[in-house]
N, C-alpha and C positions, 0 to 999 in steps of 0.2 A: 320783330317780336322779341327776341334776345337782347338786344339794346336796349327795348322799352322794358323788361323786366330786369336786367341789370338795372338801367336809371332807376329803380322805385326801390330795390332792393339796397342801393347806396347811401338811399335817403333814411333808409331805415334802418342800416345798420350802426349810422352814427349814436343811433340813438338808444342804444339797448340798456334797459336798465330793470332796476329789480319789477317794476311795475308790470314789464314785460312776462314776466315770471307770472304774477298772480293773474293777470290777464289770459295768458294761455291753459294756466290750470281750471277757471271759473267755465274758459268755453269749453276745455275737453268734459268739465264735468257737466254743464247745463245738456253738451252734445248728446253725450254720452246717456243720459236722463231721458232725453227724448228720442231716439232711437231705438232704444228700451220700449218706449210707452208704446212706439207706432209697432212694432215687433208683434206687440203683446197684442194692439189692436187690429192688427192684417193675421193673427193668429185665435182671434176671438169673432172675424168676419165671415172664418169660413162654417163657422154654428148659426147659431140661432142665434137672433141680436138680443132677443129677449135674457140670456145667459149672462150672468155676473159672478164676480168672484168679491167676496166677501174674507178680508184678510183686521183679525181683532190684537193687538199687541197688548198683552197686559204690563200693567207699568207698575201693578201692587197688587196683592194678593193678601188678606189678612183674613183673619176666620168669620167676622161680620159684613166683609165689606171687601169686593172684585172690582179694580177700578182697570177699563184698560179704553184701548184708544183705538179705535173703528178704521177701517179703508178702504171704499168699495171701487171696483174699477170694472167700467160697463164700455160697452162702446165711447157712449156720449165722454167721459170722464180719461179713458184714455187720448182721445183723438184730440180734444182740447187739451190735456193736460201736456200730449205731444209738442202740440204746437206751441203752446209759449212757452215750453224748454229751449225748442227750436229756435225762437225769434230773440230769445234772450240771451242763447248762447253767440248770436251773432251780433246782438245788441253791445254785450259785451269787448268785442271786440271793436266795433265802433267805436265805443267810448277811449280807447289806447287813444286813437285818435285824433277825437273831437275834445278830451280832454286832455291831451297828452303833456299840456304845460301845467296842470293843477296839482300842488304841493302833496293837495290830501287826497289822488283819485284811490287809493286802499279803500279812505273811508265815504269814500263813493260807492266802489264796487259791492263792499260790503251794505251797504242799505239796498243795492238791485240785486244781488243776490236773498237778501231778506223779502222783500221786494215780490220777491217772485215763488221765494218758499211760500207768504202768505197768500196768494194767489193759488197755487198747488193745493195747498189744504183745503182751503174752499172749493177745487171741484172737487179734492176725492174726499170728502167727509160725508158719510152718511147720514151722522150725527146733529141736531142743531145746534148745540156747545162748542160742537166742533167748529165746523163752520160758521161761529160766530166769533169764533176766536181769529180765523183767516178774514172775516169780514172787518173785523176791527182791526187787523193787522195794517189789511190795505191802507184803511184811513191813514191810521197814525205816521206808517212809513214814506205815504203819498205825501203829507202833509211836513215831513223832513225832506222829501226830496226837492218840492215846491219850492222852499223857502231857502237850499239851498245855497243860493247866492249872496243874499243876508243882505240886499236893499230894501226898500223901503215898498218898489214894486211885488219883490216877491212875498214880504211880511204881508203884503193886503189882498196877495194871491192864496197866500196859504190859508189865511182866516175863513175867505170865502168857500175854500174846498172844504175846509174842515168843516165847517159849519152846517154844511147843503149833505155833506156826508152825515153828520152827527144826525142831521132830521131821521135819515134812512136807519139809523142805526136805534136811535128810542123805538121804531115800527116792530124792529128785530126783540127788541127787550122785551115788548107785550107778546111777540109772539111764543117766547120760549115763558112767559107767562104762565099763556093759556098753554101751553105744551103740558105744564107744572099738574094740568088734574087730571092726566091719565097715567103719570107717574111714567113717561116711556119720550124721550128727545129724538128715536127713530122715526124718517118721514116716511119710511115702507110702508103704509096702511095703518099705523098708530093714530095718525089724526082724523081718520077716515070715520073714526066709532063716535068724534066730538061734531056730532051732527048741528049740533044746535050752537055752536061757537063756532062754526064752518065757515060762515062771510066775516069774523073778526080776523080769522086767520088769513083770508083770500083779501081782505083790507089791507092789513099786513104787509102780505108780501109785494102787492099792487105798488103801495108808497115807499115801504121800501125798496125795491127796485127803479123808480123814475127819477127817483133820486139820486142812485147812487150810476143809474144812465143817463143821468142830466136832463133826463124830458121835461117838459112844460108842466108847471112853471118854473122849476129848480135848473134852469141851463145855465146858470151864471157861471160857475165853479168852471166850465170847459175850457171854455176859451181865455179864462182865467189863469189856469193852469199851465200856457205855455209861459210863464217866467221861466218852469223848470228847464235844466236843461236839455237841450235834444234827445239825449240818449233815455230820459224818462219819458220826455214826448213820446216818443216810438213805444216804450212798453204801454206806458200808458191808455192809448191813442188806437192801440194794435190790438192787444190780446188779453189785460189786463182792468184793470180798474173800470174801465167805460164798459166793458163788456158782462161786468160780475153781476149787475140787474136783467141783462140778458138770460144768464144762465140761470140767476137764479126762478126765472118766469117760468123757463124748460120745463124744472126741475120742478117747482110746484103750483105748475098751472092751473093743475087740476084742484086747486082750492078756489079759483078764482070762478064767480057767477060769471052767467051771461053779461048781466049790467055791466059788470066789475070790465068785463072782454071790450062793450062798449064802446066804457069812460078810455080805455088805453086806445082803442082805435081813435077818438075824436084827440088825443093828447099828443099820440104820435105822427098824425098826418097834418096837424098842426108845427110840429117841432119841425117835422120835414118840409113843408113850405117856407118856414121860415128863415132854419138854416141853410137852404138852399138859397133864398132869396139876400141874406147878411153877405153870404159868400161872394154874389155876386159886386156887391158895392165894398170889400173887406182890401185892403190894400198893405197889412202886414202878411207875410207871406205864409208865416209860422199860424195864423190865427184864418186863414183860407183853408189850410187844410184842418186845421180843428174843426172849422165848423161843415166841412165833408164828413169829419167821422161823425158828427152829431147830427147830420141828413141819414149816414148808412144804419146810425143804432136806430134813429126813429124807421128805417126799411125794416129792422129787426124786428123792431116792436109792433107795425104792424103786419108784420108777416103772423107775429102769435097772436094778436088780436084777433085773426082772423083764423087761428087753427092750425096755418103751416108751421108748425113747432120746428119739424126735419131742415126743413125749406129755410126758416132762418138761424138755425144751428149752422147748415151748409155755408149761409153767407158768412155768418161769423169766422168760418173756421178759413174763408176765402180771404173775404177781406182783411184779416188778419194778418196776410202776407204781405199785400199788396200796399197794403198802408203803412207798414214798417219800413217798408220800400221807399215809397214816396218821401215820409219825412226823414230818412237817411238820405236824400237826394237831398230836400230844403236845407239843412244841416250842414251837408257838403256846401252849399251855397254860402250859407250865411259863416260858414268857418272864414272858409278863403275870402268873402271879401269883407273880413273888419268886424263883423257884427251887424252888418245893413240888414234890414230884415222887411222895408219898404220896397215892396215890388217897382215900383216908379221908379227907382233910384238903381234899380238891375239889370242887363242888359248884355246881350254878346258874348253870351256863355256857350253857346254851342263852340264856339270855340279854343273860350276858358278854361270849361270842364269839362270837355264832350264823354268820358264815361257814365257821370253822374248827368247828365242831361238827358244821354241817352236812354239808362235808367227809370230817367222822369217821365219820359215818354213813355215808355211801356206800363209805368204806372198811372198816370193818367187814362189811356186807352184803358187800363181795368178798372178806375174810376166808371167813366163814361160808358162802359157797356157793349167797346165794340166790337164787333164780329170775332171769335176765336180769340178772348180775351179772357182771362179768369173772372172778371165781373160779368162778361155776358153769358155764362155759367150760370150764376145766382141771381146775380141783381135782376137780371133780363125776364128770369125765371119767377121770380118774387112777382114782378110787375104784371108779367103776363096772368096768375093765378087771382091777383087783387083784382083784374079787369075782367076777370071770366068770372068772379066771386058773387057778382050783381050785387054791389052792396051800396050804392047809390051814384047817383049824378055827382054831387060834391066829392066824394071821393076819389071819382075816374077823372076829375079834373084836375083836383089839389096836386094827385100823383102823377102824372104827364105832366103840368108843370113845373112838379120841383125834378125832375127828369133832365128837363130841359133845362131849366136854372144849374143842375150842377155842370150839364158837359159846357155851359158855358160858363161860370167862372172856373171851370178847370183847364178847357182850352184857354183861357184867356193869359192866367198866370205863367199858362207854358209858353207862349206867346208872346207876352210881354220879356219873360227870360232869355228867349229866342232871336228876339229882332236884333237887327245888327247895328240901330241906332244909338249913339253913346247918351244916357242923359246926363253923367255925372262923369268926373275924372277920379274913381274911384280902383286901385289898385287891388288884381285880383290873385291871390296868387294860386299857382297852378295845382292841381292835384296829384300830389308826389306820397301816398303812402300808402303801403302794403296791408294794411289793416283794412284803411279803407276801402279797398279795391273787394280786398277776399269778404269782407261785410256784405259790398254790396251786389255781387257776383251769389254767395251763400242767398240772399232773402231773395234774389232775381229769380231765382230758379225756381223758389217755393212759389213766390207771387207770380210766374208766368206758367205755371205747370199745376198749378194748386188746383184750381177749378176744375180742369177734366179729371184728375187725380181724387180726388173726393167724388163727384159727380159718381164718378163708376160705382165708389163705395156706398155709397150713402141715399143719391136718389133713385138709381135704377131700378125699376119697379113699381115705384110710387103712382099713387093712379088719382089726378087733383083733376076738378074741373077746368075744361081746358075754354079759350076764351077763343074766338072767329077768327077767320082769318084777317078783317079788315080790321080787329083790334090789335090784333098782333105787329101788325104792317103801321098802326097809329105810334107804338115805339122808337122806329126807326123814324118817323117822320119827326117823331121831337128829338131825335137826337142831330139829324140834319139841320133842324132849327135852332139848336143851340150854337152849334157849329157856325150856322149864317150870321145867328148875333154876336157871336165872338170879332167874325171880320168888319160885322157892319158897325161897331162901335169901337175899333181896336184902334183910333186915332180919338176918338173921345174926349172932350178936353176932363170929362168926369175924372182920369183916370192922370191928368196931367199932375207931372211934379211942380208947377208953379203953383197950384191950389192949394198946398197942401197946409197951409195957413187961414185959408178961408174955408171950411167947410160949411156947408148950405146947413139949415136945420131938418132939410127933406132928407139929404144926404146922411147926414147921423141917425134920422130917424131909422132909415132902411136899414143901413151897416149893423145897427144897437138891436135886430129884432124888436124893431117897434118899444126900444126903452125896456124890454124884459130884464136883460141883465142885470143893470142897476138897480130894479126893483126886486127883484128876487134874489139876488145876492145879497146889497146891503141893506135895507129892508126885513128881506126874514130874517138876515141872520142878525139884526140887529134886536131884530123883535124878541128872538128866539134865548137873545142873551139875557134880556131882562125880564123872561120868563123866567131863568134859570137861575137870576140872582134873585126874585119875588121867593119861589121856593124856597131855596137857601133859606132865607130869614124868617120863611113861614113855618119850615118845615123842620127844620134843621135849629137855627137860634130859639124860636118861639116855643113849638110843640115838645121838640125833645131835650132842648134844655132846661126851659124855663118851666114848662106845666106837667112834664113827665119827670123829670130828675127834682128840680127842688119843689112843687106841689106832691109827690106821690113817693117816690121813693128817698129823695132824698132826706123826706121827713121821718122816715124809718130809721134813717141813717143815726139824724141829727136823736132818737130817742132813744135807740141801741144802747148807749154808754160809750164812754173814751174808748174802752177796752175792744167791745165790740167794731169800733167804728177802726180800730188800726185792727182789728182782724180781718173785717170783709169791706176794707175801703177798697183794694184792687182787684175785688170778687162780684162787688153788689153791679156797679155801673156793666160787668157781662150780662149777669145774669137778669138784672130788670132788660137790656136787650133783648135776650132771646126768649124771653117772657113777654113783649112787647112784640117781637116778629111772632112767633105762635099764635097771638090772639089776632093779628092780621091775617096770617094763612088759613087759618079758622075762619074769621069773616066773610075772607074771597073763598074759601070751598063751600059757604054755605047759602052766599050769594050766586056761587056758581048752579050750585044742582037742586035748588031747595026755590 
């Protein structure tokens, strides 16, 4: 044990450099952050959960006008807010790493530190400004970290996010719209009084959110997304961005109808069929475990379709660890050997990389759900409440299948990494660094301790309807059945590396989500673009140049005199504006209540 920490500690020390510096400072401060949060929130457990503290920062004070800036911190908000300080303080330290030959990782750290401030603000804002400031944060900075790499893959990665975001984010505009005619952007009981714009706002947030959680039909962006590099995968992937439509359903459910609960049950247990089923036929290694997270958020989504708000806040806050885990494992892989990121072409790592293997395993097992695993905590628990829920035949089957579907392309990939058979002469080199180690040791602990750890705080008590024994016992039989197709197919020639120039049309059909991607990536957002240059020219050249300025006012201008026209030339074009917005705000408040 002292040899093996010398060795890794000589590897590291050759290398100390100022990057080393802002690397240890980013994680004592992200630590530090989250430590805080949980503190506050194992000190806010032992009250009543219903309890918040309500903290307002003024930023200006003038005798018309108190501008300040909102923070509330409840359970839900700390205990999240914890955890992705937590995952990113460790993420951080991965990236020393996995980045550690990149000229510019400063101005890496600094976009995951941003990264992650606007993630922050989004759960503690009270406010919809606010949090719409953190909502649009996300985008922008996800959509720099995307592109990152500056090929040609990632420029057509980043459009895609952007674009599948941007939808979610016009939903957001109309909402703080309708927000505009009770004069109040608090969501504590403010919208509660706009009775009769109540399903605009539960529309809202419904498309906003599946959006920006990648559900059907906007799932393109996901798996899109892994051009970035690893170390944004994992925030990403983990605690961040994919999970921001999660929280934000928590948080305002209660605007969403029945119907509205519905539409998200038939959207999610579709997303989940399907990314379970892609996963199975997916054969880049990085783009497997995308479309696990994109099976776990549609368990999320309809966990709240169905009510359990608690039940899938818990998972979120489980699976969180555990998938930070996992793709710091893929990541450890794909560093050491080259950049391969075809699972066919990998091979005989248990003994290449046996920490990070080992690693892999335990995250997997919380994938899959087994026995005293932080997934069979929540996930197990999810399943069991949707099958006791009676909420039909197609459902209790869609969900048992994609059950099975994922323990099998998760055992499969473990599996394939595992076997000892060479397919390629691909040089692997060993895992020699102390970053990486203390990274993956730091999230191992959260991801294998998280589920009972929460569990205690958060479900105990809870009183859901509970489903038979012989359905409960139907779980474990599909997870034994994924396991049987992992073996029965694990020589496969599906799976062979001489195919990988022919691929069948069936075969893409499956892997592509039946062609969703393609269509709802390039497609809407292609659609979406030439909406938005249609406006432009309609809205923008036509209306406000041409029939507003030189029909109306600018004929005012042209009759003023010289004299006049150099006194209010840099005056008139404000003021026909906000003459122009007033008789709009006037229209919509009397279309609104009238």
């Amino acid at each position: 044990m002292k040899m093996w920490l010398i060795r890794f500690w000589e590897a590291d020390s050759k290398c100390l450099k100022s990057g080393d510096v802002w690397v240890l400072g980013m994680f004592s401060l992200m630590l530090g952050f989250s430590t805080l949060f949980f503190l506050f929130f194992l000190s806010l457990s032992r009250f009543d959960w219903s309890s918040c503290l309500m903290v307002s920062i003024n930023i200006s004070s003038v005798s018309m006008m108190d501008v300040s800036f909102p923070f509330l911190f409840d359970w839900i908000s700390l205990s999240f807010g914890g955890t992705v300080c937590f995952i990113s303080s460790w993420v951080i330290m991965y990236s020393r790493f996995y980045m550690g030959d990149d000229p510019f990782l400063l101005r890496f750290l600094m976009l995951v530190v941003l990264f992650v401030l606007s993630m922050n603000l989004l759960i503690f804002s009270p406010s919809i400004l606010s949090l719409m400031v953190g909502w649009d944060g996300l985008g922008v900075v996800s959509f720099l970290l995307v592109v990152y790499y500056s090929n040609s893959e990632s420029y057509s990665a980043g459009m895609i996010t952007v674009f599948s975001n941007r939808i979610g984010d016009v939903f957001f505009i109309v909402f703080i719209a309708f927000c505009c005619s009770c004069l109040d952007f608090n969501f504590f009981g403010s919208m509660v009084y706009m009775k009769d714009t109540m399903w605009v706002l539960g529309v809202c947030v419904l498309l906003g959110s599946i959006t920006k959680s990648a559900q059907l039909p906007f799932c393109a962006w996901l798996p899109a997304a892994m051009a970035a590099p690893t170390p944004v995968s994992t925030l990403v992937h983990s605690s961040t961005l994919v999970t921001a439509g999660v929280y934000i359903i928590i948080r305002f459910g209660y605007l969403m109808s029945e119907s509205m609960k519905v539409l998200l049950l038939f959207l999610s247990i579709v997303t989940f069929f399907l990314a379970s089923l892609s996963g199975v036929y997916e054969v880049d290694l990085k783009k497997v475990v995308a479309l696990s997270t994109l099976s776990q958020v549609s368990m999320m989504m309809l966990a709240l379709s169905l009510g359990f708000s608690v039940l899938a806040f818990y998972h979120l806050l489980v699976h969180a660890f555990f998938k930070a885990l996992m793709f710091m494992c893929v990541g450890s892989v794909i560093a050491c050997s080259g950049g391969v990121q075809d699972v066919r072409f990998l091979s005989g790592f248990w003994k290449k990389l046996p920490v990070s293997m080992a690693w892999y395993c335990i995250s997997v097992g919380c994938l899959c759900g087994l026995p005293f695993m932080s997934g069979f905590f929540s996930k197990d628990l999810i399943v069991e409440k949707v099958l006791g829920s009676a909420s039909g035949l197609v459902l209790f089957i869609l969900c048992l299948m994609s059950v099975a579907l994922t323990v099998w392309y998760s055992t499969r990939s473990l599996s394939l990494l595992l076997k000892s058979q060479e397919n390629t002469f691909l040089s692997v080199t060993p895992e020699g660094s102390l970053y990486l180690m203390f990274a993956l040791f730091g999230l191992g602990f959260g991801g294998f301790y998280g589920g009972y750890t929460f569990q205690n705080l958060l479900v105990e008590g809870l009183s859901y309807v509970e489903p038979s024994s012989p359905m409960k016992s139907l779980i474990l039989f599909f997870l034994v059945f994924g396991l049987f197709m992992t073996w029965y197919t694990f020589e496969d020639k599906l799976w062979n590396a001489g195919k990988i120039f022919t691929p069948s049309f069936v075969l893409r059909f499956r892997s592509s989500m039946f062609f969703l991607p393609p269509l709802s990536g390039n497609y809407i957002g292609y659609k979406f673009m030439l909406c938005s240059c249609f406006m432009v020219k309609m809205i923008e050249n036509f209306w406000v140049n041409k029939v507003l300025w030189e029909s109306g006012f600018g004929m005012v201008a042209r009759f003023s005199g010289s004299k006049a026209r150099k006194f209010s030339g840099y005056m008139l074009s404000d003021i026909s504006f906000s003459i122009f917005f007033i008789i709009l705000v006037m229209m919509f408040l009397y279309l609104l209540f009238f």
